[in-house]
C-alpha positions, -999 to 999 in steps of 0.1 A, spaced: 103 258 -95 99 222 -77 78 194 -87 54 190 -58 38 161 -43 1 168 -27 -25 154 -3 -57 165 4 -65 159 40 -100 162 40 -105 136 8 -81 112 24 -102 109 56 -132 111 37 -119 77 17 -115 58 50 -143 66 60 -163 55 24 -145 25 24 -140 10 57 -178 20 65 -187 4 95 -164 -23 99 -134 -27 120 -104 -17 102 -63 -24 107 -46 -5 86 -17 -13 68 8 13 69 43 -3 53 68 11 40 60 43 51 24 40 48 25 35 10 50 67 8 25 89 23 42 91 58 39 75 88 35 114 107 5 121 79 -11 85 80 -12 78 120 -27 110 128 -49 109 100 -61 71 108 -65 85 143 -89 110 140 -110 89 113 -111 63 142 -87 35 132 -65 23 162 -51 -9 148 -24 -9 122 1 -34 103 35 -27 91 61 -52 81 94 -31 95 99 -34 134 116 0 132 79 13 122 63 -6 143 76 13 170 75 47 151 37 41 155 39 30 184 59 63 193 31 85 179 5 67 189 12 50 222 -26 37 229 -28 16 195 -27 -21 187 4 -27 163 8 -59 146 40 -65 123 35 -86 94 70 -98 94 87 -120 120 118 -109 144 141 -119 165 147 -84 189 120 -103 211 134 -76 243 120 -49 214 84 -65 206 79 -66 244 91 -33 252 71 -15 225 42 -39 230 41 -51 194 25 -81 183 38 -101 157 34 -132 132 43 -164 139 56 -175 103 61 -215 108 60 -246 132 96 -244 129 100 -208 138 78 -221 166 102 -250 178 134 -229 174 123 -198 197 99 -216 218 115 -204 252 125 -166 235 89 -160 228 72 -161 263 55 -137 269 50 -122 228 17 -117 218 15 -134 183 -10 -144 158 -6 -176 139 -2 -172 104 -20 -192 79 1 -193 41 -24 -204 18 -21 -198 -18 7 -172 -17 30 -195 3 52 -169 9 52 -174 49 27 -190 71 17 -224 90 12 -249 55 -16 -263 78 -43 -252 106 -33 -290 124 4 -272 129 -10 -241 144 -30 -267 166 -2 -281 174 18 -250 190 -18 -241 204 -15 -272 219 25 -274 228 18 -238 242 -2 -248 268 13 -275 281 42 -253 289 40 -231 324 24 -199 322 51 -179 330 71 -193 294 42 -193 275 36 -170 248 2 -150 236 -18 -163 207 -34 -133 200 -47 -141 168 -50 -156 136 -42 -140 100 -37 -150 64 -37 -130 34 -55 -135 -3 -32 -133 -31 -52 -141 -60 -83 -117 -45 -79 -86 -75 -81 -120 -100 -114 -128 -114 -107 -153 -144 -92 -175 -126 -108 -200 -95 -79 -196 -68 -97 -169 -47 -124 -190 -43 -98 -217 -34 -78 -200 -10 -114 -182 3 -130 -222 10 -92 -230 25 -94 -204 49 -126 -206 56 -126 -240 64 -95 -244 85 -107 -211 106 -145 -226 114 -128 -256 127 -97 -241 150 -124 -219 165 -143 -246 180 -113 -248 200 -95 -218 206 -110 -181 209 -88 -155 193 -85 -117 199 -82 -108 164 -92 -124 126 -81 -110 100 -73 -120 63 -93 -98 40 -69 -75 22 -89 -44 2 -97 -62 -32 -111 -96 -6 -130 -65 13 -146 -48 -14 -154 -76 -31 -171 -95 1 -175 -73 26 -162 -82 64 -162 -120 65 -182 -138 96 -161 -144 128 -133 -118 113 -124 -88 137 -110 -66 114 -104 -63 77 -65 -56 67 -67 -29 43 -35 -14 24 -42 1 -10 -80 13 -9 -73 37 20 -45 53 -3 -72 60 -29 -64 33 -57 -90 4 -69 -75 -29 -63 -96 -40 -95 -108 -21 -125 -145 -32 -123 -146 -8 -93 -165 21 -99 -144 52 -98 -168 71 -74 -163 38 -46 -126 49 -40 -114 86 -35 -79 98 -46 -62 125 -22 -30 128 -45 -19 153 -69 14 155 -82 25 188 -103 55 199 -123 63 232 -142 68 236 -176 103 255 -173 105 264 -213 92 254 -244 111 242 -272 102 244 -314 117 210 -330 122 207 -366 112 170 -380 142 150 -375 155 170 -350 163 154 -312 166 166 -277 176 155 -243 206 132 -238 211 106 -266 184 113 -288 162 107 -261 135 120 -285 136 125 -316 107 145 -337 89 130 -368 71 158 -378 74 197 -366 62 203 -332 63 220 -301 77 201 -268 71 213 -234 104 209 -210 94 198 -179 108 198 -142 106 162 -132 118 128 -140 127 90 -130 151 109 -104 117 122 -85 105 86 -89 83 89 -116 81 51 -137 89 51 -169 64 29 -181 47 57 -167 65 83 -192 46 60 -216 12 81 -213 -1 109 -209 2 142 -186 -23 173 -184 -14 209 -189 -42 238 -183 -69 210 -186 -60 190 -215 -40 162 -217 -6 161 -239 15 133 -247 45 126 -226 77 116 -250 108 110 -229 118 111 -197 152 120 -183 164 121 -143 157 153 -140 133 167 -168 100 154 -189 100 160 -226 57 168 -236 43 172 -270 22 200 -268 3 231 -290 10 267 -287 -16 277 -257 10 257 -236 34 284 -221 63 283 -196 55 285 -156 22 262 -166 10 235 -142 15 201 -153 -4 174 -135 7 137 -135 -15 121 -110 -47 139 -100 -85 132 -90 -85 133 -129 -58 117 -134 -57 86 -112 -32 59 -96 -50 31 -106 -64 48 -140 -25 39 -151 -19 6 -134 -49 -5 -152 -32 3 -182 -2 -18 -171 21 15 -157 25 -9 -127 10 -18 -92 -9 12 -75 19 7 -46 45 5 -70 37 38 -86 30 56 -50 64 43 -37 87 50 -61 77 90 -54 110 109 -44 99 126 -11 140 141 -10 136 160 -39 98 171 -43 81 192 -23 54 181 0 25 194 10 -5 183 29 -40 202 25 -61 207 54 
């Protein structure tokens, strides 16, 4: 018996379709598109009608670009392999003025967009008069050594917050700074809204395409979502592999990794923080023929559930379902939708993708 990891094709390309509606979408597909494969995702994007994507690793950028040789690829992160990003025809960020000044003649030719850092301040132009300012500088260079403003891009970090104002300052920033550089400079793409900025606003004006990530993967970026306004392909299943009468007092698993206060029954299942599983999420609960149990240690390998006597060994148990949701547990504080879907260990479950 192997814990298994499954996807539902037909839901996931029914969620793009619910959520993007009829706006232009680039989808974000790091770190392996949010663990559910590159292969999977691209195809999948594909045939639901997407053809731009984002990724932050040039060595996926030109995976896409591999399997999808047609598509508009746009990596989130800078790089230096400039012979690469024009080979593969990748377009990338432009982090900084200074980034700007130190590769000015090794970027002619590279299609970038300028990058705007707002609140995050993680990477970005501080200001829209610097990006005017390589707008500027860039033309007064020959064409030939030139390179490609292809667009402009910053991202909301405060947009899943709503008791505090800095959306709505990094929103009226943005905003701002964008309505003016467009009096002067046309760009090929806009794009800033992230999936909680989306769902919460909709497209903004002047903005080609919103940047979605998490949404497309089936998990709320907030908890006032509805349930029914984001669908969750994902299942993932263990066995039980025996069950196991404790006496009050008695432990099991390595180091009194539980230990009973009261006579029970406890389900010894085949999956554990060595399949990637959290162990905040270990914290909660699982389900087992319909019913949820209580989960009471985790090992690598193995899950320890309290459970009654209908429970028997070979049964399903079900950690994340259409029941059982991603974000139903990051809501209660498990950890970030992406940080639960990444840490999944795709060398040691199985996985399989319904049609």
């Amino acid at each position: 018996m192997t814990a298994i990891w499954t996807v539902n094709k037909s839901i996931f390309k029914k969620n793009i379709t619910q959520v993007a509606g009829n706006s232009p979408v680039m989808a974000v597909v790091k770190n392996n598109a949010y663990n559910f494969g590159l292969d999977f995702a691209i195809k999948t994007f594909l045939e639901s009608g997407v053809e731009t994507f984002s990724t932050t690793s040039l060595r996926e950028a030109i995976k896409i670009r591999q399997l999808a040789p047609e598509v508009v690829i746009f990596l989130m992160n800078p790089s230096i392999e400039f012979d690469t990003l024009k080979e593969w025809d990748i377009q990338m960020t432009l982090p900084s003025l200074s980034f700007y000044h130190q590769y000015k003649n090794e970027l002619s030719g590279i299609k970038v967009h300028l990058e705007y850092e707002n609140l995050l301040h993680r990477s970005g132009f501080k200001t829209f008069d610097e990006m005017k300012q390589v707008i500027k500088e860039n033309s007064d260079l020959p064409k030939e050594k030139q390179l490609d403003i292809t667009g402009i891009w910053t991202h909301f970090g405060y947009a899943d917050e709503f008791d505090v104002s800095e959306y709505e300052i990094e929103k009226e920033a943005w905003l701002t700074g964008l309505n003016d550089i467009l009096k002067q400079y046309d760009f090929q793409f806009i794009h800033a809204q992230n999936s909680a900025s989306f769902m919460r606003d909709e497209l903004f004006e002047h903005h080609t395409h919103a940047r979605l990530g998490i949404a497309l993967y089936g998990c709320r970026p907030y908890s006032s979502l509805p349930k029914g306004s984001v669908k969750q392909s994902l299942t993932l299943s263990a066995n039980v592999i025996q069950c196991r009468e404790l006496k009050q007092g008695e432990s099991i698993g390595y180091s009194f990794s539980y230990t009973a206060d009261k006579d029970m029954t406890i389900a010894v299942v085949d999956i554990g923080y060595g399949d990637g599983l959290l162990r905040t999420r270990s914290k909660h609960d699982c389900m087992i023929n319909g019913t949820r149990y209580q989960i009471k240690a985790l090992m690598m390998s193995h899950l320890l559930v309290e459970v009654d006597k209908t429970v028997k060994p070979q049964d399903t148990v079900v950690l994340y379902s259409k029941d059982m949701r991603v974000d139903e547990y990051t809501f209660k504080g498990v950890g970030a939708n992406s940080e639960q879907l990444s840490a999944l260990n795709h060398c040691t479950l199985e996985r399989k993708i319904i049609e």
